[in-house]
DOLO-776475 format. One line per field, with one value per residue (C-alpha): residue in three letters; residue number from 1; x, y, z. Coordinates in steps of 0.1 Angstrom, whole numbers, plus 5000, padded with zeros to 4 digits. Example, Ala and Ser with C-alpha at 12.3 -4.5 7.8 and 13.67 -1.06 7.14 Angstrom:
2
residuo <- (Ala / Ser)
num <- (1 / 2)
x <- (5123 / 5137)
y <- (4955 / 4989)
z <- (5078 / 5071)
END
This chain:
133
residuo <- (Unk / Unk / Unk / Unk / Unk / Unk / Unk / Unk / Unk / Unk / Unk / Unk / Unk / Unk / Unk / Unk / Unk / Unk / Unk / Unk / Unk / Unk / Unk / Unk / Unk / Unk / Unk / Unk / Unk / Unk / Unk / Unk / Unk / Unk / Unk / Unk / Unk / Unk / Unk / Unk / Unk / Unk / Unk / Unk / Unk / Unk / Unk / Unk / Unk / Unk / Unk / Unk / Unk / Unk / Unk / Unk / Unk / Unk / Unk / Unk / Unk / Unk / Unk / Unk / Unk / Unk / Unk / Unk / Unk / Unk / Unk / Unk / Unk / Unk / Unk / Unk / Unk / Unk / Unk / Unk / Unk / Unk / Unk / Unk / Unk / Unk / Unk / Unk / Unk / Unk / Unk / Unk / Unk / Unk / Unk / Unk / Unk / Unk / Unk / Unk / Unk / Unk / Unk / Unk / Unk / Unk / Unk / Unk / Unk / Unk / Unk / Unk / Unk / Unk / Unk / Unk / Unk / Unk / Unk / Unk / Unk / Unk / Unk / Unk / Unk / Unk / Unk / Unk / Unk / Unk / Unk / Unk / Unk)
num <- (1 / 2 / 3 / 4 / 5 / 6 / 7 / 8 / 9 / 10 / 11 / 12 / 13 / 14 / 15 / 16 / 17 / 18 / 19 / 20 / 21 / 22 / 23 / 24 / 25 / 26 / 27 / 28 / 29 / 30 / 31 / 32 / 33 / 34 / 35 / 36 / 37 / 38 / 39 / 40 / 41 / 42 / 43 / 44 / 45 / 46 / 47 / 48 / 49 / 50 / 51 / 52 / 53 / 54 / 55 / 56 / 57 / 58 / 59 / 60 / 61 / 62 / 63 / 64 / 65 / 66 / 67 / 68 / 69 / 70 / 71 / 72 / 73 / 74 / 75 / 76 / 77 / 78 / 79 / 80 / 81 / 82 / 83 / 84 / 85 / 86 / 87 / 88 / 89 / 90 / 91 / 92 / 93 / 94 / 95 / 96 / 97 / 98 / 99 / 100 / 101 / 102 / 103 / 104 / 105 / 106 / 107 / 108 / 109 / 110 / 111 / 112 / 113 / 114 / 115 / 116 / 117 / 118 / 119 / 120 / 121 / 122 / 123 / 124 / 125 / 126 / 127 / 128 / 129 / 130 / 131 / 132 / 133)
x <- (1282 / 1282 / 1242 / 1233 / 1210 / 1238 / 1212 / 1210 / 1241 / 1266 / 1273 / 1305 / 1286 / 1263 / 1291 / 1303 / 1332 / 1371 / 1368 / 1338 / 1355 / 1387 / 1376 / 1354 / 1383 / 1403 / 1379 / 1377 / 1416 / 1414 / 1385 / 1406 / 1439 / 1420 / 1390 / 1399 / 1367 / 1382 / 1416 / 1416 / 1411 / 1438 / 1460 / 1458 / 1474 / 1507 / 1522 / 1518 / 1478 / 1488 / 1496 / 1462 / 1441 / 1455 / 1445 / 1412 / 1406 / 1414 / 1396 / 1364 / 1368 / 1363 / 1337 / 1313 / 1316 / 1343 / 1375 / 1391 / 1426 / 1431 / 1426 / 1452 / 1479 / 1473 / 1449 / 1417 / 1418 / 1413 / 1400 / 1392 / 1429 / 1446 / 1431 / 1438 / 1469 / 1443 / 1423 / 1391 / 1365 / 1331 / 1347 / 1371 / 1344 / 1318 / 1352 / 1354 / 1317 / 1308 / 1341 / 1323 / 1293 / 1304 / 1330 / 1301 / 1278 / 1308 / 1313 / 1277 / 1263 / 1230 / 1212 / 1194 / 1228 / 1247 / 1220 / 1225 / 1262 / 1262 / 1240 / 1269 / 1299 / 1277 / 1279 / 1314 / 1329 / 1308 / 1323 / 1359 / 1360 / 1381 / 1379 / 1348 / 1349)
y <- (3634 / 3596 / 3585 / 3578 / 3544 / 3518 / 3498 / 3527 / 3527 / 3558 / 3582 / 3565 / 3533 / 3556 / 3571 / 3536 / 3533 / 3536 / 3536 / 3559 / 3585 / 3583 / 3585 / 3616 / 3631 / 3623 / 3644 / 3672 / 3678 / 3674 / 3696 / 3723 / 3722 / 3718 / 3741 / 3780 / 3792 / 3774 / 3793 / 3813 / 3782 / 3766 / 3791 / 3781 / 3750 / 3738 / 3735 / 3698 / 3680 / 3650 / 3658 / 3675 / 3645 / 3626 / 3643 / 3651 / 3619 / 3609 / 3630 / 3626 / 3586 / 3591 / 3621 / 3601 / 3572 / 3552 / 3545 / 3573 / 3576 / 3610 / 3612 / 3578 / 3598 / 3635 / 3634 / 3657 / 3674 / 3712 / 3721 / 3758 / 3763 / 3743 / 3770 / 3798 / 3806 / 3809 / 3830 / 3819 / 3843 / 3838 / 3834 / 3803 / 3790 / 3791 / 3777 / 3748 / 3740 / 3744 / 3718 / 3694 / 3699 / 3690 / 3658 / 3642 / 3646 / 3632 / 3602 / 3592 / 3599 / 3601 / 3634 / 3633 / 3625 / 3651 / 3674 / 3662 / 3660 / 3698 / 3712 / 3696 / 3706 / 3743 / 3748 / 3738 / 3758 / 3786 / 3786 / 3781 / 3815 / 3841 / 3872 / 3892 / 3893)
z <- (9172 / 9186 / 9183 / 9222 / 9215 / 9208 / 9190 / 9164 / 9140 / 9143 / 9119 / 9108 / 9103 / 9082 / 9064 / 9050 / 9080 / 9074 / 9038 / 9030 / 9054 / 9039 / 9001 / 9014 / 9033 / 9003 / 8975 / 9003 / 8997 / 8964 / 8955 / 8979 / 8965 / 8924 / 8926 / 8923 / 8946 / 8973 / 8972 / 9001 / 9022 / 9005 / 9015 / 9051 / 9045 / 9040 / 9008 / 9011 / 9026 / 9031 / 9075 / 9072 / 9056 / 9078 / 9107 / 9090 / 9087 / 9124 / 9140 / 9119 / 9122 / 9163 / 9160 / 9141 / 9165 / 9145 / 9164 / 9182 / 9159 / 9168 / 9201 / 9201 / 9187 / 9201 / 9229 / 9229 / 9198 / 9216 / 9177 / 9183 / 9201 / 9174 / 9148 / 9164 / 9148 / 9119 / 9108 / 9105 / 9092 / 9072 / 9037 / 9052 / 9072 / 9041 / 9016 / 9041 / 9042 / 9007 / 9004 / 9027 / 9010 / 8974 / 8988 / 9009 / 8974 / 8950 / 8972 / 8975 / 9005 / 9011 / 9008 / 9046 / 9064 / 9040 / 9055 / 9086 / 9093 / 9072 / 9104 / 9126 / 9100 / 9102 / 9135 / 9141 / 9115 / 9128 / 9163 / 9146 / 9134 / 9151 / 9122 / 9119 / 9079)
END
C-alpha cells in the first residue's frame, strides 16, 4: 500500500509510525479476545495473541511503508497460504474488519485514512476467504 510519490508521506507515516501501529494492533487484540460479537474470529487463534500481534504488527509496519519487520524475520509473507489452514468465510472476514474498523476509530485516526485503509483492509480480507458461508 507504499504511496509511489516519495515526496508524499506513507501510510505508516499517516498512521503515527511504530507507535500508532502498535497501540492500534494492540486494541485490535483486545477488542477480539474482550468483545463477544467478535467470537467466532477469536476462535481462530491460539489461546494466547501475543505471536499474532506480533506478527500483526510486522507485517502491517512494512505494508504501510514503515520498515519491513516481517519480511526481516519470515521472508514474503505468502498471506493467503499462511491462512489456509483457516477457514476464512464471510462472518470471519466481516469479524476481522468490523475489528479493524473499531481499533483504527479508538486510537484516533483520522476518519478519511480509516476510510481509506478499510477499502485496502476490505479487499484483502475479501480475497482471504476460502469458505463460501
Amino acid at each position: 500500500m507504499q504511496i509511489e510519490d516519495p515526496n508524499q508521506p506513507t501510510v505508516y507515516d499517516m498512521i503515527g509510525g511504530a507507535d500508532k501501529l502498535r497501540e492500534m494492533v494492540d486494541r485490535f487484540y483486545d477488542l477480539m479476545d474482550l468483545e463477544p460479537e467478535f467470537a467466532g474470529l477469536r476462535a481462530l487463534h491460539p489461546p494466547t495473541l501475543e505471536g499474532s500481534r506480533d506478527k500483526t504488527y510486522w507485517f502491517l509496519s512494512g505494508w504501510s511503508g514503515g520498515p519491513n519487520l516481517y519480511i526481516e524475520r519470515f521472508g514474503h509473507p505468502f498471506l493467503r497460504a499462511r491462512h489456509l489452514p483457516f477457514a476464512i468465510g464471510i462472518s470471519e472476514r466481516d469479524q476481522w474488519l468490523r475489528c479493524m474498523a473499531w481499533a483504527m476509530e479508538d486510537v484516533g485516526l483520522d476518519e478519511a485514512l480509516r476510510t481509506r485503509l478499510m477499502e485496502a483492509f476490505f479487499q484483502t480480507a475479501d480475497w482471504m476467504m476460502n469458505q463460501k458461508s
